[in-house]
C-alpha positions as CSV (number, residue, x, y, z in Angstrom):
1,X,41.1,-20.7,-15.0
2,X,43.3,-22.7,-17.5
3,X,40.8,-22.2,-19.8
4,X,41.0,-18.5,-20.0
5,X,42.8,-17.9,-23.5
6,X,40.0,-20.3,-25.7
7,X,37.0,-17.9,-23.6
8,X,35.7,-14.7,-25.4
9,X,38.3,-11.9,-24.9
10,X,35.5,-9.0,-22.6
11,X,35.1,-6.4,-24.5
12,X,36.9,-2.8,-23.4
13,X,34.8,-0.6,-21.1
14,X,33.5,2.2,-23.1
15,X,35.7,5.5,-22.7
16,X,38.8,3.9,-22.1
17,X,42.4,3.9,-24.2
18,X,44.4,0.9,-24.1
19,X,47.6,1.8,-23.7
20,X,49.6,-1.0,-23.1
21,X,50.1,-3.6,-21.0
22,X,52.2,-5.2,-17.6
23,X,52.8,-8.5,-16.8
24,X,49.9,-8.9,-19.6
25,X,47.3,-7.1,-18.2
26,X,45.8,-4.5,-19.8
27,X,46.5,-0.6,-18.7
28,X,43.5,1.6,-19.9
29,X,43.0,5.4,-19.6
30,X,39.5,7.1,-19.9
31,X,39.2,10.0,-21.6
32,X,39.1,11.8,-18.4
33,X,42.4,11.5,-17.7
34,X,42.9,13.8,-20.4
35,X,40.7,16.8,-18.6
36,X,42.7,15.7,-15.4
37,X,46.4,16.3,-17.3
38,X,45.1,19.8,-18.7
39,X,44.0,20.7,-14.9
40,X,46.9,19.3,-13.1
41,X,49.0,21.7,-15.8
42,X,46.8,24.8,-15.1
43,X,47.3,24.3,-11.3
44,X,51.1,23.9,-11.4
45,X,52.1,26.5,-14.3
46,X,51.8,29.3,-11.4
47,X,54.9,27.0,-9.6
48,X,56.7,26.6,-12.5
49,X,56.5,30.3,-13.6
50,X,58.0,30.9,-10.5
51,X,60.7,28.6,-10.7
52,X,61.8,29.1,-14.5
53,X,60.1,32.6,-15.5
54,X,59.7,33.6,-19.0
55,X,58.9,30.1,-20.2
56,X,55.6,31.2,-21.9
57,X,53.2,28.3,-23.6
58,X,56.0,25.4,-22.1
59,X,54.6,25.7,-18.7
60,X,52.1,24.2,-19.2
61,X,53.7,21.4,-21.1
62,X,55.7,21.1,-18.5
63,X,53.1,20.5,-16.5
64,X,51.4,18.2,-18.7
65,X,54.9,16.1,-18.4
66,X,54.1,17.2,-14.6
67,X,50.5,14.8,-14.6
68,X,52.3,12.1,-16.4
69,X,54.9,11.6,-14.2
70,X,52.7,11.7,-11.2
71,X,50.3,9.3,-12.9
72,X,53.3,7.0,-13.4
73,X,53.4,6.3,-9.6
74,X,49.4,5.8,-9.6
75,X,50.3,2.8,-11.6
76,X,53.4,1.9,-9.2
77,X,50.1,1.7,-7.0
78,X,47.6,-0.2,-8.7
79,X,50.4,-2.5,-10.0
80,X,51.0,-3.5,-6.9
81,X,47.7,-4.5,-5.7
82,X,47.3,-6.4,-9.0
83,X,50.5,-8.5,-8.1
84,X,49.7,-9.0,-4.6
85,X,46.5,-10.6,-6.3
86,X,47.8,-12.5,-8.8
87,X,50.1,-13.6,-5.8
88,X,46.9,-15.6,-4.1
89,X,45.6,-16.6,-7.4
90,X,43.3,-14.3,-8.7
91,X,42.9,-13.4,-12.1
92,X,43.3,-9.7,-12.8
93,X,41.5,-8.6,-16.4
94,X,43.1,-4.6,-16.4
95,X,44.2,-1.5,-14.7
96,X,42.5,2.0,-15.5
97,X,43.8,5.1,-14.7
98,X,40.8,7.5,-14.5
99,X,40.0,10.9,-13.6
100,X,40.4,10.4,-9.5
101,X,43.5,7.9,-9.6
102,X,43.4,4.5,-10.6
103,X,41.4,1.1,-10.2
104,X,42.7,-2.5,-10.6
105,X,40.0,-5.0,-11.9
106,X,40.0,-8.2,-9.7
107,X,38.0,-11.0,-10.9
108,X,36.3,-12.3,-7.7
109,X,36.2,-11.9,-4.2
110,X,38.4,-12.6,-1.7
111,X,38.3,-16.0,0.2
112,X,40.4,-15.1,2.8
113,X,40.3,-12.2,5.2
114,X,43.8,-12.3,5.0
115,X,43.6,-11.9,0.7
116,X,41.4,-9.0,1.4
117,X,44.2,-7.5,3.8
118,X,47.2,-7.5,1.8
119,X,46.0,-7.1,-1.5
120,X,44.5,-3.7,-0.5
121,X,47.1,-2.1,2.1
122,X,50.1,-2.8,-0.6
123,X,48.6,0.3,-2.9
124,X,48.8,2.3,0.2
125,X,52.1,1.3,1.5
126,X,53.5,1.8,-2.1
127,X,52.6,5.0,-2.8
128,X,53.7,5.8,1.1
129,X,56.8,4.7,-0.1
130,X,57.3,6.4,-3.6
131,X,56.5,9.4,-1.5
132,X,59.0,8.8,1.1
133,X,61.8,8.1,-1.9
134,X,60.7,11.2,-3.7
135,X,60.9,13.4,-0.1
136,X,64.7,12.1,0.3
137,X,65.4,12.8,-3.1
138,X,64.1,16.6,-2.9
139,X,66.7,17.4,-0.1
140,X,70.1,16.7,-2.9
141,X,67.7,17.6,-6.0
142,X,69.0,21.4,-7.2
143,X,66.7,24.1,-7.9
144,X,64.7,23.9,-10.9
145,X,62.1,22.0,-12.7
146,X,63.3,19.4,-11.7
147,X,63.0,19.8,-8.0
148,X,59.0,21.0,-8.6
149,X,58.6,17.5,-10.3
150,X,60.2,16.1,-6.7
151,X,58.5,18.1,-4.2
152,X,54.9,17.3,-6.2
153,X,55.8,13.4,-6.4
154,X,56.5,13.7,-2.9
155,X,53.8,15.3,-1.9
156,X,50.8,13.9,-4.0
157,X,51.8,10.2,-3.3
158,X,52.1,10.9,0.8
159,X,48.9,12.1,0.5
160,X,47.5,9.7,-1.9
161,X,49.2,6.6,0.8
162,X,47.6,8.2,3.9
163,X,43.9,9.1,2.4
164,X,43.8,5.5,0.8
165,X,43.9,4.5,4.3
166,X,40.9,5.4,5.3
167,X,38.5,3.4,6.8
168,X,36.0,3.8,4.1
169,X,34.7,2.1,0.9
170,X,35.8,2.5,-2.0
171,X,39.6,3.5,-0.5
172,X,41.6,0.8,0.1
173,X,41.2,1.4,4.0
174,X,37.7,0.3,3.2
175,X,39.1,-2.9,2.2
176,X,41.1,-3.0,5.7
177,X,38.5,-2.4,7.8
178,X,36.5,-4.9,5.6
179,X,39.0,-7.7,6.3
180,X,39.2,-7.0,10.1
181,X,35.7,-6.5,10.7
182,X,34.8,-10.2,8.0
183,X,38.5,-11.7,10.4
184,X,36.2,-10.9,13.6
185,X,33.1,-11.8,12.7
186,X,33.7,-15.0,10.0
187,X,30.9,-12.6,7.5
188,X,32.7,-11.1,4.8
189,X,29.2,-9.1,4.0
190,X,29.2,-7.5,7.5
191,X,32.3,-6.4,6.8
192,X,31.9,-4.6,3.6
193,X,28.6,-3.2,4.8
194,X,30.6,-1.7,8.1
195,X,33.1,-0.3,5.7
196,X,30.7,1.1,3.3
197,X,29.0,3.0,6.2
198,X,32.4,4.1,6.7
199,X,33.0,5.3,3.8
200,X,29.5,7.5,3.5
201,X,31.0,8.9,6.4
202,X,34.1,9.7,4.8
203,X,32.0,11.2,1.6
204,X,30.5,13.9,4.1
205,X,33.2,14.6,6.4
206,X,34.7,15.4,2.7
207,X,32.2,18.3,1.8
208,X,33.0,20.0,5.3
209,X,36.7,20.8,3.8
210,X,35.7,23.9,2.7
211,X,34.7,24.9,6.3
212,X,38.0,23.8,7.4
213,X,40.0,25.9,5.1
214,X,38.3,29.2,6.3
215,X,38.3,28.4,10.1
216,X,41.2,26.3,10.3
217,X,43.6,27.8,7.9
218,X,42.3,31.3,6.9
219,X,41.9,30.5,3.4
220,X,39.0,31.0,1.2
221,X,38.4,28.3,-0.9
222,X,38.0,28.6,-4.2
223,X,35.3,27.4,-6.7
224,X,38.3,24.7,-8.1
225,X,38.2,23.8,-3.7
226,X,34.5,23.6,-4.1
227,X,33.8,21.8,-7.1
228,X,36.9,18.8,-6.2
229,X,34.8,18.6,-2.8
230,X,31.8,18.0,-4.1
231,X,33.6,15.0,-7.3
232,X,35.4,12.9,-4.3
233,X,32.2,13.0,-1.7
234,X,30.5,12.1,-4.6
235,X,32.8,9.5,-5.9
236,X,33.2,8.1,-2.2
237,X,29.2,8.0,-1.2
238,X,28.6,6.2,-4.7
239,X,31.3,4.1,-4.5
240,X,30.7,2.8,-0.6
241,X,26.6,2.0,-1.8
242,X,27.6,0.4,-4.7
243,X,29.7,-1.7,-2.7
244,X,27.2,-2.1,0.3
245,X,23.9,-3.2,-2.4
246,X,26.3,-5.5,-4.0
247,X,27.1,-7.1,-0.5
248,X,23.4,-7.7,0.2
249,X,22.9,-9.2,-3.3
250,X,26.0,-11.4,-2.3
251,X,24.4,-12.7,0.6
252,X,21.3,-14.4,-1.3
253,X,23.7,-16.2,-3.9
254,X,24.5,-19.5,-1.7
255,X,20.5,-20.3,-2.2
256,X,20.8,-19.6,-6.0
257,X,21.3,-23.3,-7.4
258,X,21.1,-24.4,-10.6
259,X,19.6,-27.7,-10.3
260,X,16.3,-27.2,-9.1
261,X,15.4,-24.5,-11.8
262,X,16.0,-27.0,-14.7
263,X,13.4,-27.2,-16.8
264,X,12.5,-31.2,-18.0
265,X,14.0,-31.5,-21.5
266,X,13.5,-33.9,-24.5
267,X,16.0,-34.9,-26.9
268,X,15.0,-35.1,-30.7
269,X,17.0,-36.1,-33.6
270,X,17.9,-32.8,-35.3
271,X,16.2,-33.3,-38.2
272,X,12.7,-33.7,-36.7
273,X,10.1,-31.5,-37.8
274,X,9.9,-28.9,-35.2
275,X,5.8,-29.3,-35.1
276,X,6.3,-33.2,-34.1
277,X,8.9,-32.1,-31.5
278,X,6.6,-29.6,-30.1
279,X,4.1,-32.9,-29.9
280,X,6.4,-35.0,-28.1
281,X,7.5,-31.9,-25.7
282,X,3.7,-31.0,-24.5
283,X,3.0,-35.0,-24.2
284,X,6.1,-34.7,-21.9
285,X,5.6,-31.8,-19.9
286,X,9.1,-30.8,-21.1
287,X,9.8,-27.2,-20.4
288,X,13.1,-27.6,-23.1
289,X,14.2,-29.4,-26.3
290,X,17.6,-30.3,-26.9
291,X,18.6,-31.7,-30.4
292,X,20.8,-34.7,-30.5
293,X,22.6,-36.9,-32.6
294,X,22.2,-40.8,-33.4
295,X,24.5,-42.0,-30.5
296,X,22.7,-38.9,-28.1
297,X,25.4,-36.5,-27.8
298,X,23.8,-33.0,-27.5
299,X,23.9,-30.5,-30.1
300,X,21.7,-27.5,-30.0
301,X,19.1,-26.2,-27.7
302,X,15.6,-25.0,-28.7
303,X,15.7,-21.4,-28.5
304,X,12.3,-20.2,-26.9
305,X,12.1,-17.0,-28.6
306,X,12.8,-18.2,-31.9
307,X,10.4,-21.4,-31.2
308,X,7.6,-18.8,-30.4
309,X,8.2,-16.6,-33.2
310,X,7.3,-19.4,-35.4
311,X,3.8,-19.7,-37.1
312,X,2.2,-22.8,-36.6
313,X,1.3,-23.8,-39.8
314,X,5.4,-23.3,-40.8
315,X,6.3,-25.6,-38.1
316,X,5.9,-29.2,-39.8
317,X,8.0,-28.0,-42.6
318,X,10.7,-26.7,-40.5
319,X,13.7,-29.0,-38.7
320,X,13.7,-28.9,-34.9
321,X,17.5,-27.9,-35.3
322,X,16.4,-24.7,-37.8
323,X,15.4,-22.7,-34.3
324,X,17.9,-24.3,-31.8
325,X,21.1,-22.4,-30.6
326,X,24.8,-24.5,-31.5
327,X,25.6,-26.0,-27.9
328,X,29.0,-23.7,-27.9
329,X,31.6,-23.2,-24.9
330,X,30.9,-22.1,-22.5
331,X,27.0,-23.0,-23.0
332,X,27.2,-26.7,-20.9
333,X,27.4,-26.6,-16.9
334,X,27.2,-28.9,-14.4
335,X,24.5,-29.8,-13.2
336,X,25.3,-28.6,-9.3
337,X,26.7,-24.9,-10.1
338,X,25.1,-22.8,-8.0
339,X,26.0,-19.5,-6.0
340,X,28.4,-17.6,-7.3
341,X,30.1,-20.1,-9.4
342,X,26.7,-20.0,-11.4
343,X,26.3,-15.8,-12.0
344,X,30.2,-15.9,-12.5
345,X,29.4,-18.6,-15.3
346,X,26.3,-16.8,-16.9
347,X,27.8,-13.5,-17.2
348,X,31.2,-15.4,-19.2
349,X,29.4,-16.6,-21.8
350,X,26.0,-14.7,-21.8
351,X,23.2,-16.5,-23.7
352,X,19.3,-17.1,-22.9
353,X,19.5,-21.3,-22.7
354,X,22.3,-23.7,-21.0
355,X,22.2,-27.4,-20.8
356,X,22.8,-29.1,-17.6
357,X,24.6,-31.9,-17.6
358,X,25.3,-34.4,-14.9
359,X,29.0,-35.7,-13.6
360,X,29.0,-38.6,-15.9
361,X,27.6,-36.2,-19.0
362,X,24.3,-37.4,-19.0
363,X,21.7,-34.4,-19.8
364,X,19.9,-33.6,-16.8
365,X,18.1,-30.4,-18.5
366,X,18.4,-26.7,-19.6
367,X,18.7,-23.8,-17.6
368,X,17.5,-20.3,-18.7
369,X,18.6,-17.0,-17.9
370,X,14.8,-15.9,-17.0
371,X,14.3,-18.5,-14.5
372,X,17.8,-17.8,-13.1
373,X,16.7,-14.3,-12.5
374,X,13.4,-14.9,-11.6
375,X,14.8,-17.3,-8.8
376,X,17.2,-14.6,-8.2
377,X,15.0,-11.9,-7.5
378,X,12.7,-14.2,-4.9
379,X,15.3,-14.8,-2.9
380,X,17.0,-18.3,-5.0
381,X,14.0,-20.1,-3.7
């Protein structure tokens, strides 16, 4: 991935702040985190009332102070999983913190069982360990605000470490279970499909909390109970299908290769009249046209669209290179790409055409995006 810094720079997910960066990776907030802060601060004002009374409007600045803190150690969390990542070579493009914790953008999957492992269970074991610092510090912390900040550090990053063990997709636990069940088995798709179903377990085991508060504890949950029930089963049974569908798709990308689907191309001179280039295509059965210059090397492709949007009569007074596409970076792949080294490649540098060129950078012909996909949905064959 040397090549990274002379690629397009991805453009930010819609609904996200960029807010700095570690290590150079971009951290991002959605705007959601902002709705999150102002709840965390309505829920905790009551403990801070009780703690420092008379404060007025500046509890709930304090607790705003309260959300940031706590969200600090969410990015402890997901830092950690990026460098464990980074660690076995694996690019990471950002962090986000969002309105349910925090997710670290990995690109690719994981080629070892063992990757899969330890980049997932080092969020957990972090934030069990924040948690544990933050309990030891709350027994020589005095009274005060101070102490609330403690005892809700504490307590919202022990949690955080033992639910994010869960066997269940999306939790890291999912991820565990993944890596155990694709170390047993040698199929990494079995194993995010076991953990998926895990987590869809998780997701309705989640909307019986309610149910445990009354008969377990007495308590009588409340519509905020309710309505936080009914975000995490949802955010868990989405999550685990995604991840499940996207396993499945997965498992036809090995037939996906991008020699077969070439379509035969012809190379013109650039400045042939597009109508005589046409000629020489049809009397070719080439699918593609590919200008070139005098000593061959490629320089645009034919774009189809544009090619059909031209009236024939216009056609002998236009130049073949008039409705061809620059042959930028990113635009020339080798000939055997295939799986997903190929979809990895298209969705980089997205564009309709790519030439195909062989080992010793001879043209061997132009793939499109609408073959790939065609291909793609009849199973690569």
């Amino acid at each position: 991935m040397s090549e990274n810094a002379a690629e397009p720079v991805p453009p930010r997910p819609p609904g996200t702040i960029r807010v700095g960066s570690i290590g150079g990776v971009d951290v991002l907030v959605t705007t959601s985190w902002f709705l999150v802060a102002a709840l965390i601060s309505y829920l905790v004002a009551p403990r801070i009332e009780q703690v420092e009374p008379g404060l007025g409007v500046w509890k709930y600045v304090a607790g705003v102070v309260f959300a940031m803190v706590l969200y600090g150690s969410v990015l402890l969390h997901e830092v950690s999983h990026a460098l464990m990542a980074r660690r076995y070579g694996y690019p990471v493009a950002s962090i986000t913190l969002h309105f349910l914790g925090g997710m670290t953008a990995i690109e690719g999957e994981s080629r070892r069982p063992r990757h899969e492992f330890f980049i997932a269970v080092v969020g957990p074991i972090t934030s069990l360990v924040v948690g544990g610092a933050a309990l030891a510090l709350w027994f020589v912390t005095p009274d005060g605000l101070l102490r609330v900040a403690v005892e809700g550090l504490a307590g919202a990053n022990l949690l955080v470490g033992v639910l994010n063990l869960v066997p269940g997709l999306p939790l890291d636990g999912g991820r565990v279970l993944k890596s155990a069940v694709w170390g047993a088995t040698g199929n990494p798709h079995r194993g995010t499909i076991v953990a998926g179903w895990g987590g869809r377990v998780t997701a309705i085991a989640v909307l019986a909390w309610p149910l445990v508060l009354m008969s377990v504890f007495a308590v009588d949950p409340d519509l905020v109970d309710y309505l936080l029930v009914f975000v995490l089963a949802m955010f868990l049974w989405t999550g685990a299908t995604a991840a499940m569908t996207h396993a499945r798709l997965r498992q036809r990308l090995p037939s996906l290769v991008a020699r077969p689907l070439a379509r035969r191309t012809l190379t013109v001179p650039e400045d042939l009249p597009l109508a005589e280039a046409v000629r020489r295509a049809q009397e070719a059965h080439a699918g593609s046209i590919v200008t070139v210059t005098s000593s061959g090397t490629p320089l645009g492709i034919v774009n189809e669209a544009a090619l059909l949007a031209t009236p024939e009569e216009r056609r002998p007074w236009l130049t073949t290179s008039m409705v061809a596409r620059s042959i930028e970076q990113g635009l020339t792949l080798p000939a055997d790409i295939a799986g997903e080294e190929l979809v990895v490649a298209l969705s980089r540098r997205p564009a309709e055409e790519y030439l195909l060129v062989e080992s010793d950078g001879t043209i061997h012909g132009v793939l499109t995006t609408a073959d790939v996909d065609r291909a793609f949905r009849e199973g690569g064959h």
